[in-house]
Backbone as numpy.savetxt, mean C-alpha at the origin, in Angstrom:
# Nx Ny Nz CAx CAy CAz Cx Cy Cz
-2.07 9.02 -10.89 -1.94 8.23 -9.71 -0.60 8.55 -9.05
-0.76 8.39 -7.81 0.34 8.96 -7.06 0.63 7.77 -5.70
1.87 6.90 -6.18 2.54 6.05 -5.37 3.24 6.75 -3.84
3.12 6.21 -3.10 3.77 6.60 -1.68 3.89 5.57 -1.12
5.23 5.48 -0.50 5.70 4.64 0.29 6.14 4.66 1.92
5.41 4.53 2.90 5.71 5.59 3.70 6.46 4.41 5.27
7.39 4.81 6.24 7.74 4.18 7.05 6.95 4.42 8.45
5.84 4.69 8.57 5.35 5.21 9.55 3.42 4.52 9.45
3.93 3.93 8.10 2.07 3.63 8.63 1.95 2.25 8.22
2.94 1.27 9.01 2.90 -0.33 9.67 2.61 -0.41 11.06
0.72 -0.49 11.01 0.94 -0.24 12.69 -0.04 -1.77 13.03
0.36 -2.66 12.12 -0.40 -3.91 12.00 -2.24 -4.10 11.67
-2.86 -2.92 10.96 -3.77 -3.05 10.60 -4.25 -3.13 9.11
-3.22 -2.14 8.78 -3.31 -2.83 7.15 -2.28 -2.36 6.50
-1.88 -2.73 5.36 -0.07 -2.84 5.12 -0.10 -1.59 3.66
-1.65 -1.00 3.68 -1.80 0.20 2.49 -3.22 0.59 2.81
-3.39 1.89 2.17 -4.69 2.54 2.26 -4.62 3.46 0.98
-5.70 4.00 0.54 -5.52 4.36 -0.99 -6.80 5.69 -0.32
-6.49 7.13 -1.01 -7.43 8.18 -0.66 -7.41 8.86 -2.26
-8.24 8.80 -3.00 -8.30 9.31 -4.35 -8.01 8.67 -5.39
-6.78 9.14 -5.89 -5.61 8.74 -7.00 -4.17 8.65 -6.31
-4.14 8.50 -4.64 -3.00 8.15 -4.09 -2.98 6.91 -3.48
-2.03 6.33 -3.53 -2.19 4.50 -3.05 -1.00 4.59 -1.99
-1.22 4.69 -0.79 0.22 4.58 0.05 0.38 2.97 0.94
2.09 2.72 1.25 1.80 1.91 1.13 2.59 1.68 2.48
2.84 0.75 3.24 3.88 0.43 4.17 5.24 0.06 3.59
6.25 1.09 3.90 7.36 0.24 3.65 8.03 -0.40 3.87
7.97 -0.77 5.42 7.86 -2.33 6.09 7.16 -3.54 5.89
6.08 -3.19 5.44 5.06 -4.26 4.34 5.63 -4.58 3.23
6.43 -3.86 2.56 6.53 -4.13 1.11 8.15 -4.82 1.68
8.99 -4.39 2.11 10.02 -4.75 3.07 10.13 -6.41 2.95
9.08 -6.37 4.05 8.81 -8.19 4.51 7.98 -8.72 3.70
7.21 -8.30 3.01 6.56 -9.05 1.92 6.80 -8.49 -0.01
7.54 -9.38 -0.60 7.81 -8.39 -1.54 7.09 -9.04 -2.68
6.53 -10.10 -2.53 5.76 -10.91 -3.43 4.53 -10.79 -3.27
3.79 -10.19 -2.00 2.39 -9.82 -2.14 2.15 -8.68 -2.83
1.85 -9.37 -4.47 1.24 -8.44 -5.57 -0.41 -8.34 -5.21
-1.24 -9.47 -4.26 -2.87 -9.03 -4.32 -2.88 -7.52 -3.55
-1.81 -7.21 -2.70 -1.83 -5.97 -2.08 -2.30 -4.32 -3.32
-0.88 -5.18 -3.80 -0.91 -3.62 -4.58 -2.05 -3.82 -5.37
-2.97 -4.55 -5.70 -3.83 -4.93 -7.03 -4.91 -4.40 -6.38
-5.69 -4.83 -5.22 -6.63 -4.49 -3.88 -6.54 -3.02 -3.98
-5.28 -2.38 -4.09 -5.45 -1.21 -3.71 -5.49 -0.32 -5.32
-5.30 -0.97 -6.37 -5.26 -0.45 -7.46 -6.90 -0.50 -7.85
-7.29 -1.36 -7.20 -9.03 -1.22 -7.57 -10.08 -0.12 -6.62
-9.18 0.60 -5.84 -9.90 1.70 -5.42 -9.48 2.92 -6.63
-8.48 2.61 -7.06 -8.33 4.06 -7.77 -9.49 3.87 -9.52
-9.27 2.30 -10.02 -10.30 2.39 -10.74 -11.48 3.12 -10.92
């Protein structure tokens, strides 16, 4: 699995998107929200 954090893809539609075994994420999302763990979990169940 391959984490990415990227500053360019907070464009208010969704704060991560996951393509394979890569989970990327907003780093303005994670920024302003640092306690939304259902994010990262949501996106950990695509790589399942």
């Amino acid at each position: 699995m391959v984490v990415v954090f990227r500053s360019d893809l907070h464009d208010g539609k969704a704060p991560a998107l996951t393509l394979g075994n890569r989970m990327q994420f907003s780093a303005q999302w994670i920024a302003e929200h640092p306690d939304d763990f259902g994010m990262v979990i949501h996106e950990l169940t695509h790589v399942i």
